[in-house]
N, C-alpha and C positions, 0 to 999 in steps of 0.2 A: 625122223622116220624110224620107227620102232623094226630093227633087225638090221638097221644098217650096217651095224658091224664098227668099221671107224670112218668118222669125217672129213671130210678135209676142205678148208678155205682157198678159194686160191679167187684171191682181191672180189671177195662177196661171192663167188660164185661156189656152190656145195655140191662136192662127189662123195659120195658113198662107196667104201670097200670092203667085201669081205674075204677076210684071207687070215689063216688060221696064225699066223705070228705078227702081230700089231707091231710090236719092237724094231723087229729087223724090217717091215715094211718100210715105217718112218725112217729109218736109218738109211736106207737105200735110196730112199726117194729126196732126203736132202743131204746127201752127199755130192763132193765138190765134185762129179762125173755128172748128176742128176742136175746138176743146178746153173748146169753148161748153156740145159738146155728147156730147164722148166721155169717158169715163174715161182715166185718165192709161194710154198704150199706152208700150210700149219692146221695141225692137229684142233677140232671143234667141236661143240657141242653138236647135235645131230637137228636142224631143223626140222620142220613140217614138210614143206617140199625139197626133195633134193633136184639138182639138175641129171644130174647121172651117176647110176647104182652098177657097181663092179665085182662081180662073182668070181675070185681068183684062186683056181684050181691048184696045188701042185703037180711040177711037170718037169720032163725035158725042154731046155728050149725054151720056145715061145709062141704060142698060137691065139688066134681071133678065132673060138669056139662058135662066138653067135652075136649080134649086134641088135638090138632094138629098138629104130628110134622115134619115138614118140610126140604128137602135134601137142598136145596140151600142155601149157606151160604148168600143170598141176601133176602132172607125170614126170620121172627120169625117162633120160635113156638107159635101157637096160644091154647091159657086157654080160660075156663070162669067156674067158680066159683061162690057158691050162700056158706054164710054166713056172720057170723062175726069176727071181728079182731084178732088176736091171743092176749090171754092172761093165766097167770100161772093158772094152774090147772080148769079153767073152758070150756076154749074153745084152745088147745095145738095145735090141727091139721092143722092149717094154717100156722105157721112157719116151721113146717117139711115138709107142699106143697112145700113152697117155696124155703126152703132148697134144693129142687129135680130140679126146674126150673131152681136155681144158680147153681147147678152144671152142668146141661146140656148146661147151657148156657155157662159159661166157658170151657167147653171142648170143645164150636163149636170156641171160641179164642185160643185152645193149651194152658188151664191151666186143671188142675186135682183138685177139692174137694176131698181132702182124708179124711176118716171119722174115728172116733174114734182114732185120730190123737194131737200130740202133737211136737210142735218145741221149742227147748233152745237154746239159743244162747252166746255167751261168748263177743260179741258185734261183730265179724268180720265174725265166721263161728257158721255154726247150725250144731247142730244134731235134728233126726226126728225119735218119738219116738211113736210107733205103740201099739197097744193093743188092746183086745177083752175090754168089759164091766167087769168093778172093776178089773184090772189086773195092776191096781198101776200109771197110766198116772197124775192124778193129785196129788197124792203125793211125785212121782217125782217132780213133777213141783212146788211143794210148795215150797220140798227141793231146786229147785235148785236156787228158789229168795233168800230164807234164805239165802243162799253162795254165794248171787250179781251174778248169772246168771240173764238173760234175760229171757222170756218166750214172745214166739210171735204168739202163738197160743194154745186154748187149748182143744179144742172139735173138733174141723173141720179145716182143714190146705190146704191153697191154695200155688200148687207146678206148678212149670212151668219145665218141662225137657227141657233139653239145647243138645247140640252135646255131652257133654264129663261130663257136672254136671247137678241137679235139684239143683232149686234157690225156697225157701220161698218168698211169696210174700204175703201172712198175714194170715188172719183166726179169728177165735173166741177169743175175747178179756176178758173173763169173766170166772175164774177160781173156779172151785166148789169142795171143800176140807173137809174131814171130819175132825174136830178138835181134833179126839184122835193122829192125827200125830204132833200136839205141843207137849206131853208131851212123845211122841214114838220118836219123833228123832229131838228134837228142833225147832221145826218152828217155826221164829218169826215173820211171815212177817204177817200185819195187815188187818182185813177185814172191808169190808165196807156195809156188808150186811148176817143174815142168814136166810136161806131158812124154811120152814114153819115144815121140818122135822128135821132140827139141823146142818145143814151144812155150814159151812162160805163159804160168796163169797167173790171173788178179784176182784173190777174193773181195769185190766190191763191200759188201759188208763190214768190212774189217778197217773199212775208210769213213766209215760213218755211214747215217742213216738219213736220205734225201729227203725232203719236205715233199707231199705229195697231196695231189696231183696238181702237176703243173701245164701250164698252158702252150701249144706248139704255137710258134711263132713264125715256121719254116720248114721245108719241106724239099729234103734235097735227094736225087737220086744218081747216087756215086760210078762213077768210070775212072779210078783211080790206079795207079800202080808204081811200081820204084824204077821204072826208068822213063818215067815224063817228066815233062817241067813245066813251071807256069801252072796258071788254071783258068777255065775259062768256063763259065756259068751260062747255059740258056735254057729261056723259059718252057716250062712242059704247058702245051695247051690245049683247048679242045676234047675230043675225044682220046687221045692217049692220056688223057688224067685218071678217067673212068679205067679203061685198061690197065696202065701200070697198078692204081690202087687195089682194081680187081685182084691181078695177079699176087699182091703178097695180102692182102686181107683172107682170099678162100686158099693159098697152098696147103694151108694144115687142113680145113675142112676135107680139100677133094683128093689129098695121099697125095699131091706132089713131092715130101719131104720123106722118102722112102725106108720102110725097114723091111726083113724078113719075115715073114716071106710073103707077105704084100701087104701094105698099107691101107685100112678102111676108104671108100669112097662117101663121107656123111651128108645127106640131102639139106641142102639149101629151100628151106623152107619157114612157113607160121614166122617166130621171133627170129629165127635167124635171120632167113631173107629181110626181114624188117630193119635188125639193127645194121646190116652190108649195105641196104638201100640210103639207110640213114647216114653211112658213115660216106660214102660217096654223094649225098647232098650236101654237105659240110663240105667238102673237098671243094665241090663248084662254086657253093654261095662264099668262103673263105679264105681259098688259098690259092682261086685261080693267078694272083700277082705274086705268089709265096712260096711256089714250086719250080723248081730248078732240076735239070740235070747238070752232072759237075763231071770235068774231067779235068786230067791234069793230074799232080805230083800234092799225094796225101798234104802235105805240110800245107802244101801253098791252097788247097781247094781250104782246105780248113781257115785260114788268115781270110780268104772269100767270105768263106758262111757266118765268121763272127762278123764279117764288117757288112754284108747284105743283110744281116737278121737281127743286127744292132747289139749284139750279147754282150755282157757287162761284164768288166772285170779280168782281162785279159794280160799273158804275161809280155804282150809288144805294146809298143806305145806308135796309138792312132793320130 
């Protein structure tokens, strides 16, 4: 699209921005703060259709100027925005805008941003590991590099539903772990940055680069925490499937995931609504025997989901 200004990929889906420093855009937007909480973005040639075109103002701050968004899959949505770049803790709101644009934008290609979302992989099949805020996703996921698992997403997870499976196709590369789970259940897996309140990060990246897209094999929704023991699996069925999937498939569309000074409400409609319809009939024709709530003591719920979802290659002997 002739004026789009710069590109950008994010897993086939194309946003358009214009903002007068292309340099320091990129730079801010895949820095290890941005990448907390974005899918892996990269700079592109400019397509015929974009999904959504972003008019970015300089400013104080951060503001949602005007929002547009459009039925025909041959149209963007049109933004414009007045501030500044996102960065940790002085100015947050602009990656969580954008967080909302990439999701809406991939849903108009038939992929889903699930949020507060988590994939492990055994290198062939995944499992996809759901949760509310502090209910054990990343210390699952610590646990399960310690044990040479894979981790291919860990804040936001890009799923695509299929006819008969959902396939991972990436997500958030930057894993944020509180350090009392080193000495709580062995973690040795090493970081490369901590955050300003005491948290180690993992550049996933810098671990290598996962075969993708791979196939969910399972489907768990964590109630975990450091002073349980044991774990103990049962089945999600019925109509709380369609609900819980509702709620982390549309959080980023409908502003559940807040920033200042309010969050877009983006209409579920045309391709949207289509590929959430799609992604909650896979759930039922698929996974109705595949889905689990888990509670219990991180280590022990994890030793669970590799031996219910049969994953390969683990550091206990079955």
């Amino acid at each position: 699209m002739a004026g789009a200004g710069i590109c950008l990929d994010v897993s086939g889906a194309s946003v358009g921005i214009r903002y007068g420093e292309p340099g320091s855009l990129i730079s801010s937007i895949t820095s290890t703060f941005s990448r907390r909480y974005l899918p892996p973005v990269r700079p592109a040639d400019c397509p015929e259709v974009l999904q959504a075109l972003i008019e970015w103002l300089p400013g104080e701050g951060f503001v949602v100027e005007s929002a547009v968004f459009t039925h025909s899959p041959l149209e963007p949505d049109y933004y414009t925005v007045r501030g500044g770049l996102p960065e940790a803790y002085l100015n947050e709101s602009p990656v969580f805008f954008l967080l909302q644009v990439f999701a809406r934008s991939l849903a108009k290609r038939g992929y889903v941003l699930l949020t507060d979302s988590v994939a492990v992989s055994d290198g062939e099949r995944a499992v996809l590991l759901l949760g509310y805020p502090h209910t054990g996703k990343s210390t699952v996921s610590a646990i399960a590099l310690t044990q040479g698992y894979y981790v291919l997403s860990t804040e936001n997870t890009v799923v695509k539903p299929g006819d008969s499976e959902l396939e991972v196709y990436g997500g958030t590369r930057v894993l944020v772990f509180d350090p009392r789970v080193r000495k709580l259940y062995g973690v040795g897996v090493g970081s490369s940055e901590v955050t300003k309140h005491g948290y180690e990060l993992v550049d996933l990246d810098l671990l290598g680069t996962p075969r993708l897209p791979q196939e969910v094999v399972g489907v768990y929704l964590l109630y975990t925490s450091f002073s349980s023991i044991g774990a103990s699996l049962a089945p999600v069925r019925g109509r709380k499937v369609a609900k819980t999937v509702w709620y982390f498939a549309t959080a980023l569309l409908k502003g559940v995931e807040y920033y200042e000074p309010s969050p877009l409400d983006t209409p579920i409609d045309g391709a949207v609504a289509g590929t959430l319809i799609k992604l909650l009939d896979t759930f039922s024709r698929s996974y109705s025997n595949a889905f689990y709530e888990a509670f219990g003591s991180p280590l022990e719920v994890f030793k669970a989901i590799v031996e219910v979802s049969r994953l390969r290659g683990s550091g206990w002997s079955r």
